[in-house]
C-alpha positions in Angstrom: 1.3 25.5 0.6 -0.5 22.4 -0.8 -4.3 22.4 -1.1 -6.3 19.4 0.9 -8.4 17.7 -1.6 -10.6 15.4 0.2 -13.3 12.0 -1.4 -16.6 14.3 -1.9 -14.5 17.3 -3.6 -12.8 14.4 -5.9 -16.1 13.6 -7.1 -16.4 16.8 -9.2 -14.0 15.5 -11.8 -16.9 13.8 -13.3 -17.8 16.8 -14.8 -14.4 16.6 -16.6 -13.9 13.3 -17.7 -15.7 10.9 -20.5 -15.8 7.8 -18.1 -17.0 8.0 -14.4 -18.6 5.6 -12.1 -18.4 5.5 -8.2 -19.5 3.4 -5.1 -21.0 6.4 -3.1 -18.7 7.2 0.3 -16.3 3.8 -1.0 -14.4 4.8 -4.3 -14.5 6.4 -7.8 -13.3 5.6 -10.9 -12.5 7.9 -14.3 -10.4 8.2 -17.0 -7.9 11.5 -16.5 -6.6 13.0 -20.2 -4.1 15.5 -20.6 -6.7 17.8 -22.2 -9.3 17.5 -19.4 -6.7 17.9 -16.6 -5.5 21.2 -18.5 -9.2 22.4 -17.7 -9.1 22.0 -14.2 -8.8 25.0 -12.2 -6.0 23.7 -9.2 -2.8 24.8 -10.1 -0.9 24.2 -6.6 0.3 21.0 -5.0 -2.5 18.9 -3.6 -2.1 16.9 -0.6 -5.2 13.6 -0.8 -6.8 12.8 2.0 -7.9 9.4 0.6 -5.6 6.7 -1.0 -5.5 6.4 -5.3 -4.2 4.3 -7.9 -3.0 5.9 -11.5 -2.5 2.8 -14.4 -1.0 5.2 -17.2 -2.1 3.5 -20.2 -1.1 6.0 -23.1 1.0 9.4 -23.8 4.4 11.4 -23.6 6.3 11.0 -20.6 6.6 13.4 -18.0 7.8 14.1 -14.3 5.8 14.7 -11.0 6.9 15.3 -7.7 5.7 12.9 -4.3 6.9 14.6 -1.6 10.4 14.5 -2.1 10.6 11.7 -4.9 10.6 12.4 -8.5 8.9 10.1 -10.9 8.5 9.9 -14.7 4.9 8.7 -15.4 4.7 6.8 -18.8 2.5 3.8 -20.5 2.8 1.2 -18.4 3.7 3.1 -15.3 1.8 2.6 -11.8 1.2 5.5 -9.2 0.4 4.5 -6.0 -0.9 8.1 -3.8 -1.2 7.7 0.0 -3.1 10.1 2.3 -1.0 12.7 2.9 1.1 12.2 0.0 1.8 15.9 -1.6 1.8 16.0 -5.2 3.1 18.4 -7.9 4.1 19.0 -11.1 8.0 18.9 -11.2 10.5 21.8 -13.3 13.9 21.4 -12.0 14.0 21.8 -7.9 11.1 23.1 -7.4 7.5 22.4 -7.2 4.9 24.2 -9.8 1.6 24.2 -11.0 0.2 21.2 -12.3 -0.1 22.2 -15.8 2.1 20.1 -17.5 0.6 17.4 -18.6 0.8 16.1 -22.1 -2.3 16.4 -24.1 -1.6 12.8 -25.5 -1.7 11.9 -21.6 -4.7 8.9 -21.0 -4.4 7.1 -17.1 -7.5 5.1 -15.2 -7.6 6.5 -11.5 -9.2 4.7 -8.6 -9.8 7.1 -5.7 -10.6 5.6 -2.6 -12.5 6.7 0.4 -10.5 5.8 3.6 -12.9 4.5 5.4 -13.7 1.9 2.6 -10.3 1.1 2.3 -9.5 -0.3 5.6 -12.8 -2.5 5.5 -10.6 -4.2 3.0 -9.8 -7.8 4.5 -6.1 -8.4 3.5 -4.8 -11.8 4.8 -1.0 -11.1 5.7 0.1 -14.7 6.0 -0.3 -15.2 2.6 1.9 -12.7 1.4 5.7 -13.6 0.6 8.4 -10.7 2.0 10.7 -10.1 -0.6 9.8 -6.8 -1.3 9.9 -5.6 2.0 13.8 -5.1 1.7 13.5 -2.2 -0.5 12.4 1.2 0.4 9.2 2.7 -0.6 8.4 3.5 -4.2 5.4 5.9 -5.4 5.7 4.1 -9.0 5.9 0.4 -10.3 6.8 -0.1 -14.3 4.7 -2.7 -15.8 5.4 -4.7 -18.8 2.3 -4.7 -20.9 0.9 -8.2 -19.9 1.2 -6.8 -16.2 -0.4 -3.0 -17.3 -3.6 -5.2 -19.3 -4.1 -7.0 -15.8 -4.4 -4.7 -13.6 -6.1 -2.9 -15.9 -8.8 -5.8 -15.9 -9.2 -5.2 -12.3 -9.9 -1.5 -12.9 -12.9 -2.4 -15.8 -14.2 -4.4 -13.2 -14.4 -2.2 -10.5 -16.0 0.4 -12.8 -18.4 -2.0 -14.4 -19.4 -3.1 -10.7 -20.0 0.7 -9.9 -22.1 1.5 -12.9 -24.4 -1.1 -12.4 -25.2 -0.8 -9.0 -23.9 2.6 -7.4 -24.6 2.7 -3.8 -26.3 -0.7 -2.3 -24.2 -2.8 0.0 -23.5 -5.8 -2.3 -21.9 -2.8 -4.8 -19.2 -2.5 -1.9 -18.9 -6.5 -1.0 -18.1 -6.9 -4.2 -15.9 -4.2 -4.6 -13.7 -5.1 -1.8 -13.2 -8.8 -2.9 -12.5 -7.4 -6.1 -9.9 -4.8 -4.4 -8.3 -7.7 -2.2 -7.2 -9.8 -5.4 -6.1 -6.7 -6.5 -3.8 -6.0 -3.9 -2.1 -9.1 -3.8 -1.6 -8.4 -8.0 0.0 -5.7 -7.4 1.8 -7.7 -4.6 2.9 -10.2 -7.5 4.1 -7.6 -9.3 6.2 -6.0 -7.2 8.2 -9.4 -5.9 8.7 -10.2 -9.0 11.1 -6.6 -9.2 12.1 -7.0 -5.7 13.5 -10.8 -6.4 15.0 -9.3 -9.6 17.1 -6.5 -7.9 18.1 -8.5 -4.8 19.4 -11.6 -6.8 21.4 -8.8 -9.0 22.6 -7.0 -5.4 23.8 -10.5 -3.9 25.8 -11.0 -6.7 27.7 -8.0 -5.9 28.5 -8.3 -2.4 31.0 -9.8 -0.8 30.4 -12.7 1.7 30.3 -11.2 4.9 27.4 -9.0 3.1 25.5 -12.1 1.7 25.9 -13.8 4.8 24.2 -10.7 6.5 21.9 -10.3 3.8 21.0 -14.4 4.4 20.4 -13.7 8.1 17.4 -10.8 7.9 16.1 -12.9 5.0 15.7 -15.8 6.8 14.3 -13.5 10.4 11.7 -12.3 8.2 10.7 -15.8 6.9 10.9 -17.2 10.1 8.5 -14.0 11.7 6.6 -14.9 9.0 6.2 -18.2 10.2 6.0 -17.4 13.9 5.2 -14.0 14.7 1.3 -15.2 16.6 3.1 -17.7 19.3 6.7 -16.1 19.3 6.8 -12.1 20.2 10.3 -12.1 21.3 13.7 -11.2 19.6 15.8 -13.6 21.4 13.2 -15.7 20.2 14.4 -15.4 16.2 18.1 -14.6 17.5 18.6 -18.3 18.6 17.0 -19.8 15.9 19.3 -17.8 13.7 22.3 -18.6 16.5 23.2 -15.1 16.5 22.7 -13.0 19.2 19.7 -10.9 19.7 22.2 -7.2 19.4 23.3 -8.3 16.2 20.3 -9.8 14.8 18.6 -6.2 15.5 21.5 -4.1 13.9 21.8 -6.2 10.6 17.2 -5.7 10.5 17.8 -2.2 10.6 20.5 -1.4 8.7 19.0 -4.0 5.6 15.6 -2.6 6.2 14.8 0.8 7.9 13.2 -1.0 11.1 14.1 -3.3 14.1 13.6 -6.6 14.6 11.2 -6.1 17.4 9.1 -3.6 15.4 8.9 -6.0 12.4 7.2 -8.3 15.2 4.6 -5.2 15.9 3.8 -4.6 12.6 3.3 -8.6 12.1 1.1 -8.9 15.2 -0.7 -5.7 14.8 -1.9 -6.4 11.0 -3.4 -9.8 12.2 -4.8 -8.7 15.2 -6.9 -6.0 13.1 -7.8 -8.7 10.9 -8.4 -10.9 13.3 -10.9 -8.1 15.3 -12.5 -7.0 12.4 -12.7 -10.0 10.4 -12.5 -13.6 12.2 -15.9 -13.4 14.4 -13.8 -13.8 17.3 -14.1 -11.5 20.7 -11.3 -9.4 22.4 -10.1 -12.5 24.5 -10.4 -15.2 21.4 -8.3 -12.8 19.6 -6.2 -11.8 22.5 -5.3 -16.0 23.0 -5.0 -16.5 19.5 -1.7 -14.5 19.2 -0.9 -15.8 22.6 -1.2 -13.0 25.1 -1.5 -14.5 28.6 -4.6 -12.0 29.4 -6.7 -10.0 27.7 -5.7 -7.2 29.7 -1.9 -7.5 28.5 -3.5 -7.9 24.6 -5.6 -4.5 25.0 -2.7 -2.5 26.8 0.1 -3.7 23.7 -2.5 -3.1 21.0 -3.5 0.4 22.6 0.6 1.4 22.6 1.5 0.4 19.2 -1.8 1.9 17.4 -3.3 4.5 20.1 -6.5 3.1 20.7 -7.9 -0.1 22.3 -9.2 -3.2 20.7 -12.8 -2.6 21.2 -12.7 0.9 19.9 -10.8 -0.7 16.9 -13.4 -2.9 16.0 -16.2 0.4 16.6 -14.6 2.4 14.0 
């Protein structure tokens, strides 16, 4: 059984570690060894409830389980942690202690408290889709100009937290700072998206590309759309296809439906919208053209289980 490790208890690693700052109840930062994680006294998988970021910068390759994903962490390599993510060492099929990691072992970690996090104002509409084809990934290799940027954005989110530890402008800052960060690591992972996909077309035949073309150009066009236009048949006839097949090629290329791509559209921007744009419940609710407020509050509360105005309380 994994072991819950939650922000506050997280902050007791700076007791191991030779670098530590944090933005009190927003995020830490330290530098984890090999030799200072052999110290540590949790030796079963640990389940976060908080979000982190690994940049492994030196060291010896070796393998960790994420839930049911294995991943070899080396220089250069990216780990990406969600909340409830379990995490453990990894020896064949089976999950073990976390002991094995190399004493030559150096990564920069970014723990996050959740509630920080989603105060993070990500605009949606400026982010390009080509990596949402591909499934999931707990890791992203980095060449080394890629590793010394992002790694840039971790010395200044540590600088920002030594300085000034717990005041308000500490966690302004922080989240601008976290933003451009995010759409980084964005760049980054296009970039490998566009690289496999160009490969994969190549390979198909053309009934495949041709599928392929169409739940490219949905996306791009939801992209484009998804505040006025809500409806599959919507993208189906600007496609000319029908709305059945439009549906089965989305969720056989990604994992999802068409109509659920639309959701998770509308639902981003009408969080950022809430939290973000100064507007009220019925700006917002016209903005992505619901006919009434009412119909807005009802289709937010469905898709995320609570109503606009408790959204914008928490």
């Amino acid at each position: 059984m994994e072991r819950l490790i939650d922000y506050n208890e997280m902050s007791n690693i700076e007791e191991l570690t030779t670098m530590f700052s944090q933005v009190k109840d927003s995020y830490m930062f330290f530098r984890l060894t090999g030799k200072a994680h052999a110290t540590m006294p949790s030796r079963e998988p640990v389940k976060f409830n908080g979000s982190m970021l690994m940049l492994v910068r030196a060291g010896s390759p070796f393998r960790i389980r994420v839930n049911d994903q294995v991943y070899t962490l080396k220089p250069n390599t990216l780990l990406t942690v969600h909340r409830g993510d379990v995490v453990s060492s990894y020896k064949g099929d089976v999950m073990t202690a976390q002991d094995d990691m190399p004493a030559d072992f150096e990564a920069y970690v970014i723990f996050f408290n959740l509630s920080f996090l989603r105060s993070v104002n990500i605009n949606i509409t400026a982010l390009n889709l080509p990596q949402l084809f591909q499934k999931p990934q707990s890791t992203l290799d980095l060449n080394a100009d890629e590793s010394d940027t992002l790694m840039r954005y971790f010395d200044l989110l540590h600088n920002s937290a030594a300085d000034n530890p717990g005041d308000q402008l500490s966690r302004c800052i922080a989240s601008s700072i976290i933003s451009a960060m995010i759409y980084q690591m964005v760049r980054f992972f296009q970039r490998r998206i566009s690289q496999i996909m160009d490969c994969n077309e190549k390979e198909m035949d053309a009934a495949a590309r041709r599928r392929h073309e169409y739940v490219r150009n949905f996306l791009k066009l939801v992209h484009v759309h998804f505040a006025r236009e809500h409806s599959v048949n919507f993208y189906a006839r600007q496609l000319y296809i029908s709305p059945k097949y439009l549906t089965q090629m989305v969720r056989e290329a990604t994992g999802k439906t068409a109509a659920r791509w639309i959701d998770d559209f509308l639902i981003m921007e009408a969080k950022n919208m809430l939290r973000y744009s100064g507007k009220n419940i019925q700006q917002v609710a016209y903005a992505l053209n619901f006919a009434t407020q009412s119909s807005f509050g009802k289709y937010f509360k469905h898709i995320t289980g609570i109503s606009p105005s408790e959204y914008q309380r928490t």
